[in-house]
VOTIKE-457973 format. One line per 5 residues: number of its first residue (from 1); for each residue x, y, z of C-alpha. Coordinates in nm, 3 decimals. Last residue first. Example, Ala and Ser with C-alpha at 12.3 -4.5 7.8 and 13.67 -1.06 7.14 Angstrom:
2 = 1.367,-0.106,0.714 ~ 1.230,-0.450,0.780
END
This chain:
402 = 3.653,-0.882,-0.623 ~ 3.310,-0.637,-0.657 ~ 3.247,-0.753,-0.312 ~ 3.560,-0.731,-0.157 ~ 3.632,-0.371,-0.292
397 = 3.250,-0.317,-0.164 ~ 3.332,-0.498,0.216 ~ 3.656,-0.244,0.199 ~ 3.507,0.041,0.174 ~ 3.253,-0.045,0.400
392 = 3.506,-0.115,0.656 ~ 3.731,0.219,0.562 ~ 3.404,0.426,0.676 ~ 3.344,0.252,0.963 ~ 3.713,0.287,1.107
387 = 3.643,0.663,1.016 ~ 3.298,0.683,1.225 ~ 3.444,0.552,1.514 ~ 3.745,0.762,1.506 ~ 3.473,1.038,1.595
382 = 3.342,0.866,1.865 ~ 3.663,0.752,1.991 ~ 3.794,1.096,2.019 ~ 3.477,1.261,2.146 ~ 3.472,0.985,2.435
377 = 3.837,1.046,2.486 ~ 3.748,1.425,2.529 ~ 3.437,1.380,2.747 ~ 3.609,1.166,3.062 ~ 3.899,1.405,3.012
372 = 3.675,1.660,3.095 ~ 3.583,1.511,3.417 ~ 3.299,1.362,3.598 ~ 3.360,1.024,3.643 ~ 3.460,0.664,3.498
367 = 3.117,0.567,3.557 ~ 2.963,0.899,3.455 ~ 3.156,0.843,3.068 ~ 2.989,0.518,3.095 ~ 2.637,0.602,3.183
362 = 2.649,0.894,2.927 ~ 2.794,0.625,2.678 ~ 2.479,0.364,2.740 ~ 2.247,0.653,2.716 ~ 2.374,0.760,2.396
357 = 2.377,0.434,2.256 ~ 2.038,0.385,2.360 ~ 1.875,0.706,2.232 ~ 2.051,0.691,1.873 ~ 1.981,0.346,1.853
352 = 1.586,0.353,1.967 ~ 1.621,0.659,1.711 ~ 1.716,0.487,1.415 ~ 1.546,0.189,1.488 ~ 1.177,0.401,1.558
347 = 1.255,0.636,1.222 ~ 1.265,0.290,1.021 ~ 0.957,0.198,1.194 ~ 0.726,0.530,1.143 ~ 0.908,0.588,0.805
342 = 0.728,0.275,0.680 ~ 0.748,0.396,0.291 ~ 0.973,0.653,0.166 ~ 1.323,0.524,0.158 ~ 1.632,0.572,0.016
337 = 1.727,0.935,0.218 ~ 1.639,0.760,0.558 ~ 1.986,0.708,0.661 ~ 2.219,0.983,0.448 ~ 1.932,1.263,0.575
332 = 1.988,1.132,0.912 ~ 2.371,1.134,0.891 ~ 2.369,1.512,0.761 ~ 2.077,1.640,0.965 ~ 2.321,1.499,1.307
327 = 2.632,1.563,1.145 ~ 2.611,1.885,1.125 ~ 2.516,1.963,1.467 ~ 2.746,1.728,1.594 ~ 3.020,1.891,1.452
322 = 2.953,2.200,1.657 ~ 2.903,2.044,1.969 ~ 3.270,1.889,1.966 ~ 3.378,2.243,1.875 ~ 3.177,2.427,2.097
317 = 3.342,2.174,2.372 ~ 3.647,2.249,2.268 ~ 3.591,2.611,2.338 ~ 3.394,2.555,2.691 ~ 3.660,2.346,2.847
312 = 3.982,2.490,2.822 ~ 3.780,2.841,2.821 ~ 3.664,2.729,3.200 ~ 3.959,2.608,3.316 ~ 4.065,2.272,3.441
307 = 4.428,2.195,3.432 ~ 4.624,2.421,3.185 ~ 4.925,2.187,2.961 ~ 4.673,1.861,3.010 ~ 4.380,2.023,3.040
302 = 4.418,2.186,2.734 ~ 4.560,1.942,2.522 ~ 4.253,1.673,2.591 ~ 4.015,1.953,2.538 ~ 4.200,2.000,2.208
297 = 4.213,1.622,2.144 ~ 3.858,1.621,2.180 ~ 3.783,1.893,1.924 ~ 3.973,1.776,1.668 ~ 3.823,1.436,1.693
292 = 3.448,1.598,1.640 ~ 3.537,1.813,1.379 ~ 3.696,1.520,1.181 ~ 3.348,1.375,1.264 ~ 3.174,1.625,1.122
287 = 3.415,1.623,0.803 ~ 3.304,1.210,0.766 ~ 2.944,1.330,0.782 ~ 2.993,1.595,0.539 ~ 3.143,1.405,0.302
282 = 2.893,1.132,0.356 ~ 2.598,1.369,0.241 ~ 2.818,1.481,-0.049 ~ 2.917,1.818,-0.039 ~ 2.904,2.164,-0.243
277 = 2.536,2.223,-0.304 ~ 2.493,1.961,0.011 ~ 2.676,2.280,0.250 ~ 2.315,2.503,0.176 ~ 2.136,2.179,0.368
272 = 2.348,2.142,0.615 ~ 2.384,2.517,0.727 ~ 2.083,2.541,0.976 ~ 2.217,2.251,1.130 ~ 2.566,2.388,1.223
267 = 2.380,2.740,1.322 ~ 2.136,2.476,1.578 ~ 2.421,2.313,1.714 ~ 2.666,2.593,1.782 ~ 2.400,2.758,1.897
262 = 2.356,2.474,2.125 ~ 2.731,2.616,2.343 ~ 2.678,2.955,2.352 ~ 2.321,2.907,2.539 ~ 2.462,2.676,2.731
257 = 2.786,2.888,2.846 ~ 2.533,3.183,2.887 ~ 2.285,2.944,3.160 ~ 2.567,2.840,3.310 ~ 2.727,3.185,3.339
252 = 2.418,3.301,3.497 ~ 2.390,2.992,3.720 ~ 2.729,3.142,3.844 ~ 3.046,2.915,3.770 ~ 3.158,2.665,4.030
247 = 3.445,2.522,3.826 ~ 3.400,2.188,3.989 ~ 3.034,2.198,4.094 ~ 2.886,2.437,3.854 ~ 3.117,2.361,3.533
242 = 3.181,2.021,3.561 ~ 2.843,1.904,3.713 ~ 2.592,2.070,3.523 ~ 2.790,2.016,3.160 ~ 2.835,1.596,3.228
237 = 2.517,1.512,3.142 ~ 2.420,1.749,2.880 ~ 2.781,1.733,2.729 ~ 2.723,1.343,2.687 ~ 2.397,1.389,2.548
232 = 2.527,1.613,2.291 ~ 2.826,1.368,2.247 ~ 2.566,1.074,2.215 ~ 2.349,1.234,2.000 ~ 2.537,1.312,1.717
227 = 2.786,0.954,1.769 ~ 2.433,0.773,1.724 ~ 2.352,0.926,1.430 ~ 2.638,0.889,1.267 ~ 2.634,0.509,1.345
222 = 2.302,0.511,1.158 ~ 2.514,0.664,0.866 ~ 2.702,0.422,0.841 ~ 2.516,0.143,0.979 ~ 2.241,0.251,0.656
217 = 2.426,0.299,0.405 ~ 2.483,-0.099,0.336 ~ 2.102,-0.140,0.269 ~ 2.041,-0.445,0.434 ~ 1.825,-0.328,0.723
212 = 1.677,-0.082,0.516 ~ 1.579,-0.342,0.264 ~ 1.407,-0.584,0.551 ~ 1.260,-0.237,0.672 ~ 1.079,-0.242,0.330
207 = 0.995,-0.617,0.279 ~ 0.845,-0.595,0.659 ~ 0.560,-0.377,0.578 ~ 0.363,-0.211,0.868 ~ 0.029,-0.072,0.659
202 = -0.036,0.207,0.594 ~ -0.252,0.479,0.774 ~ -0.042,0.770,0.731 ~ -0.121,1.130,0.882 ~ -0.496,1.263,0.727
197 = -0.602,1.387,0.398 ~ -0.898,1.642,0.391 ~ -0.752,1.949,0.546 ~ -0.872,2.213,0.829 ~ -0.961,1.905,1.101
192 = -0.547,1.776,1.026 ~ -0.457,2.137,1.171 ~ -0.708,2.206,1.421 ~ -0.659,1.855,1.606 ~ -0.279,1.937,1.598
187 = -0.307,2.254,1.696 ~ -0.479,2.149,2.016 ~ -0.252,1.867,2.087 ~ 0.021,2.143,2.113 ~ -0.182,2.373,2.297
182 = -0.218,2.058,2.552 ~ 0.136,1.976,2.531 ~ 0.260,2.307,2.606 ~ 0.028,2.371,2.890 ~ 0.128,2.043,3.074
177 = 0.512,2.080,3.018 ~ 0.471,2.454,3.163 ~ 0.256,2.272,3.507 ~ 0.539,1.982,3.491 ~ 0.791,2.270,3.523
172 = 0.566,2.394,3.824 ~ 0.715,2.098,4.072 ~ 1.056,2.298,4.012 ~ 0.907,2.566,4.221 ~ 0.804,2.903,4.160
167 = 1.030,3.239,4.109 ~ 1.378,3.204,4.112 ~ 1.325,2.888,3.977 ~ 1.195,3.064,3.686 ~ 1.539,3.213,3.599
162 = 1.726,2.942,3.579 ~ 1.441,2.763,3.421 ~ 1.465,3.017,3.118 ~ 1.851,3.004,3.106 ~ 1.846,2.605,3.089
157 = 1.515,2.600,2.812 ~ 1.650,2.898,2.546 ~ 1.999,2.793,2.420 ~ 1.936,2.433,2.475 ~ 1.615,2.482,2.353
152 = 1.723,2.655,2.022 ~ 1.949,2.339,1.963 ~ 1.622,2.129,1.923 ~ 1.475,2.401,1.643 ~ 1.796,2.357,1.470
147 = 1.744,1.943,1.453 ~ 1.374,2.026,1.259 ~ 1.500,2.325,1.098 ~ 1.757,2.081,0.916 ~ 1.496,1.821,0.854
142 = 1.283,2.116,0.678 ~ 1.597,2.180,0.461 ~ 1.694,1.848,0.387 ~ 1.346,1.792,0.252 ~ 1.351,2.082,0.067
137 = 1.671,2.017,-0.055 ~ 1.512,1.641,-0.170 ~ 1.236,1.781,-0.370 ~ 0.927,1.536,-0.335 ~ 0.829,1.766,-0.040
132 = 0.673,1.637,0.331 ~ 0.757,1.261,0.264 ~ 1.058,1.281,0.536 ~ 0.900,1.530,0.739 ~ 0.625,1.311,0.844
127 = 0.846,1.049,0.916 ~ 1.048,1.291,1.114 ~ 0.733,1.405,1.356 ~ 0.609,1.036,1.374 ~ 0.956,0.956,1.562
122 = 0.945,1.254,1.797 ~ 0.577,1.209,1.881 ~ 0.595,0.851,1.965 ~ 0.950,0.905,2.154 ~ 0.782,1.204,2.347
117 = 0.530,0.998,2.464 ~ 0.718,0.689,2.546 ~ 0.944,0.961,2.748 ~ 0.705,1.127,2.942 ~ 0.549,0.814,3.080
112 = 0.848,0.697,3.183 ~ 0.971,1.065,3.314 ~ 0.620,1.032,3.541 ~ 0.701,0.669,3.686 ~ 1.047,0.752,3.769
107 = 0.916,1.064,3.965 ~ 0.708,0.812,4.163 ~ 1.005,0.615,4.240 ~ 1.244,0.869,4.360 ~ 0.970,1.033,4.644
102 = 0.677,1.291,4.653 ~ 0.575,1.303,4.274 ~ 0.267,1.583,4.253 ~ 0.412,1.807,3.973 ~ 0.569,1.427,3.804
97 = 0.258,1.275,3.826 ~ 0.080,1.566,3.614 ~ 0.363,1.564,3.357 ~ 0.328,1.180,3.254 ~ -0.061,1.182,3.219
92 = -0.020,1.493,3.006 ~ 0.279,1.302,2.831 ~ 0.074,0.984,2.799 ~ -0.233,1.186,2.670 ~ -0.005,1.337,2.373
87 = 0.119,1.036,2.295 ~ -0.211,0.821,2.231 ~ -0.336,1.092,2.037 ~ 0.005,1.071,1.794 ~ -0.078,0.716,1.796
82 = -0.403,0.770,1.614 ~ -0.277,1.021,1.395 ~ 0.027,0.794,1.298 ~ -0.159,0.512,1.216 ~ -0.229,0.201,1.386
77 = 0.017,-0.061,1.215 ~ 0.248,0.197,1.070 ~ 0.242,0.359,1.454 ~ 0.292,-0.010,1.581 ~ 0.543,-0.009,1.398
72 = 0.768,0.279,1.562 ~ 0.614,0.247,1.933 ~ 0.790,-0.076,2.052 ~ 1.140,0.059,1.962 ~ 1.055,0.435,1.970
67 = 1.004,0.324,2.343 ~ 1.306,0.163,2.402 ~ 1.519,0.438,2.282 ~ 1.295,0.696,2.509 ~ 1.306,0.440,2.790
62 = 1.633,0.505,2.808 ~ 1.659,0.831,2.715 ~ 1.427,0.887,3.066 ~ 1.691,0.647,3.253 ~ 2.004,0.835,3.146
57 = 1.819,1.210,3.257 ~ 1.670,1.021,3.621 ~ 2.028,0.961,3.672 ~ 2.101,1.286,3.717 ~ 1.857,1.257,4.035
52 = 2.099,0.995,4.190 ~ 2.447,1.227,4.098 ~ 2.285,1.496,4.320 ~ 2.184,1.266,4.609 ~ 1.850,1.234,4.732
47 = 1.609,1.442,4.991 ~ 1.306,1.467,4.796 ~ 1.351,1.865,4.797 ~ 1.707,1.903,4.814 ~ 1.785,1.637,4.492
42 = 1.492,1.801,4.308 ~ 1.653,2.176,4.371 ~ 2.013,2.015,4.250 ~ 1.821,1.925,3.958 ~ 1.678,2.258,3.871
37 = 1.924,2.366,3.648 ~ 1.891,2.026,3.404 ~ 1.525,2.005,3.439 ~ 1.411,2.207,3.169 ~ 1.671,2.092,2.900
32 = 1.513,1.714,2.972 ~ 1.172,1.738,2.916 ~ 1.206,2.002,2.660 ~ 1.468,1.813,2.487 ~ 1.207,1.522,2.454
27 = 0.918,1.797,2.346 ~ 1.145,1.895,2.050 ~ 0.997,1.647,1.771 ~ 0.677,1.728,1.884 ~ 0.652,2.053,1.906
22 = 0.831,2.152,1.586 ~ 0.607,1.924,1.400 ~ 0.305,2.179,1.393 ~ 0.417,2.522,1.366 ~ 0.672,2.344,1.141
17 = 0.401,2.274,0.929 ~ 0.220,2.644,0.963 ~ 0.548,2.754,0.865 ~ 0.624,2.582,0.545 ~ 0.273,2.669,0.429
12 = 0.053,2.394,0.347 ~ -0.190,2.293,0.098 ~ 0.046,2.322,-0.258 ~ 0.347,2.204,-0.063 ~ 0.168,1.859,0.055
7 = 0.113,1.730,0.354 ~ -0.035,1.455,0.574 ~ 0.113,1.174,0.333 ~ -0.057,0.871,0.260 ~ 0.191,0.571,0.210
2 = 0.144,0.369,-0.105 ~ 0.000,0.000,0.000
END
């Protein structure tokens, strides 16, 4: 069955679409770039460790991964509307139990809730995107908004709650959370009510993810994926700790290191689709990851000749943030750019990966502490990562044309 697609140029502007995916597919950041200065507040109020309440960030990508997992075909299976429905009431459900949680476990409950929700939303939001034009720029373009719009809330989100915690209680993030969603559910019922054709209905087909699967683009550029949100989760993870416990900056020059740090990430993004006039897709995945390196061998160099200073940590860390940003459209666009049918379940492997890699490294680079050279070896072997992969493929096609 051909997929139905929610859009089309001649029926919708470019803004009123992004009006409409840019909510979901940045509601996950949201319900972690919120939290990040208030988790020192959390740990005071329900009377837990600092490091046990950062955990609550690995577990929630956790069940993010897992839940684009179980959620991706079952969205071709249901449709996408339907789902989408589903999602919204989970997060609502989600956001509520977290403003009344009163101990660790209940808190769990609410960022588990949160997270299958914004994995279904997330996931349908890019498969959406994907069969938005028939003109691939513009679909690189809208992807590229798509990732930008995520860097925005690391600018915006940590500065905002900085500054609202001076004010209210963490407990009233879940209140904001609430009130977005809902307005955001709103829209949505608006938007597909205005125009005759619906979000996909078809059917889950395993021929096409059995071609995905075998395509031999696809680990490449999946593993691109993972390295782009892995270091940003990385940084998220590791940022609070480094630079307010062991640098012990002011919340104001957290909140302006942040903010330097994801425009980085959303400029880097916002560029991928002029830099394909001049690149190849993998060209600029395998530069990104050059980036990457570089960057983690200067924060390596740094703290080795300068200890820990802020600018040792906060320019090779633009750096590192900066190639992720371009990877992360680049390697996307490279992973999905074959395919136009199923998006819900090729979206849900790519992003189960991309979520549980990440998590998996963030645990690790916590194991073996907080530190910047914890970051820069990570950002080395990431990026070598994606070379070694590179020459393997190479290699496999010599072999197979041999």
């Amino acid at each position: 069955m051909q997929p139905q697609t929610a859009f089309s140029s001649q029926e919708s502007s470019l803004l009123s679409v992004l009006f409409l995916l840019i909510p979901w597919c940045t509601m996950f950041a949201c319900c972690l770039d919120l939290f990040i200065p208030a988790i020192p507040a959390i740990a005071s109020d329900l009377h837990m460790t600092v490091e046990r309440v950062q955990s609550l960030q690995s577990v929630f990508m956790l069940c993010l991964g897992f839940g684009m997992l179980v959620i991706g075909p079952l969205s071709d299976m249901l449709g996408h509307y339907r789902v989408i429905h589903y999602a919204m009431f989970s997060l609502i459900t989600g956001h509520l139990i977290g403003f009344y949680s009163i101990d660790y476990h209940l808190i769990i409950f609410a960022r588990v809730l949160e997270a299958f929700g914004s994995a279904s939303i997330l996931l349908i939001a890019y498969a959406c995107a994907r069969n938005f034009y028939s003109v691939p720029f513009q679909t690189q373009q809208l992807i590229s908004y798509l990732n930008g719009s995520v860097g925005l809330c690391w600018i915006i989100l940590p500065g905002f709650t900085s500054i609202f915690l001076s004010y209210f209680s963490w407990r009233y993030i879940f209140i904001l959370l609430t009130i977005t969603t809902c307005f955001s559910l709103i829209y949505t019922q608006y938007y597909f009510k205005s125009r005759s054709k619906s979000l996909s209905d078809e059917l889950f087909n395993w021929d096409t993810l059995k071609a995905f699967l075998h395509n031999p683009n696809t680990y490449f550029y999946g593993l691109g994926c993972c390295v782009t949100q892995a270091t940003c989760f990385t940084f998220t993870v590791q940022a609070p700790i480094i630079l307010l416990h062991q640098l012990k900056i002011s919340y104001f020059q957290f909140s302006l290191d942040f903010s330097i740090i994801a425009l980085s990430f959303s400029l880097s993004n916002f560029y991928f689709s002029a830099l394909t006039k001049y690149l190849s897709t993998k060209e600029i995945v395998l530069t990104s990851s050059l980036i990457i390196m570089f960057g983690g061998c200067l924060m390596s160099i740094c703290y080795l000749m300068l200890g820990l200073t802020h600018l040792g940590f906060l320019i090779p860390m633009m750096m590192i943030i900066l190639g992720s940003g371009l990877m992360c459209s680049s390697a996307l666009w490279g992973a999905i750019q074959p395919f136009k049918t199923n998006m819900g379940s090729i979206m849900a492997i790519l992003g189960s990966a991309r979520f549980l890699f990440s998590s998996l490294i963030a645990l690790l680079s916590s194991f073996f502490g907080f530190s910047v050279t914890s970051i820069s070896w990570i950002a080395i072997l990431l990026g070598l990562s994606l070379m070694l992969s590179d020459i393997l493929q190479k290699k496999q096609i010599i072999h197979q044309y041999a």
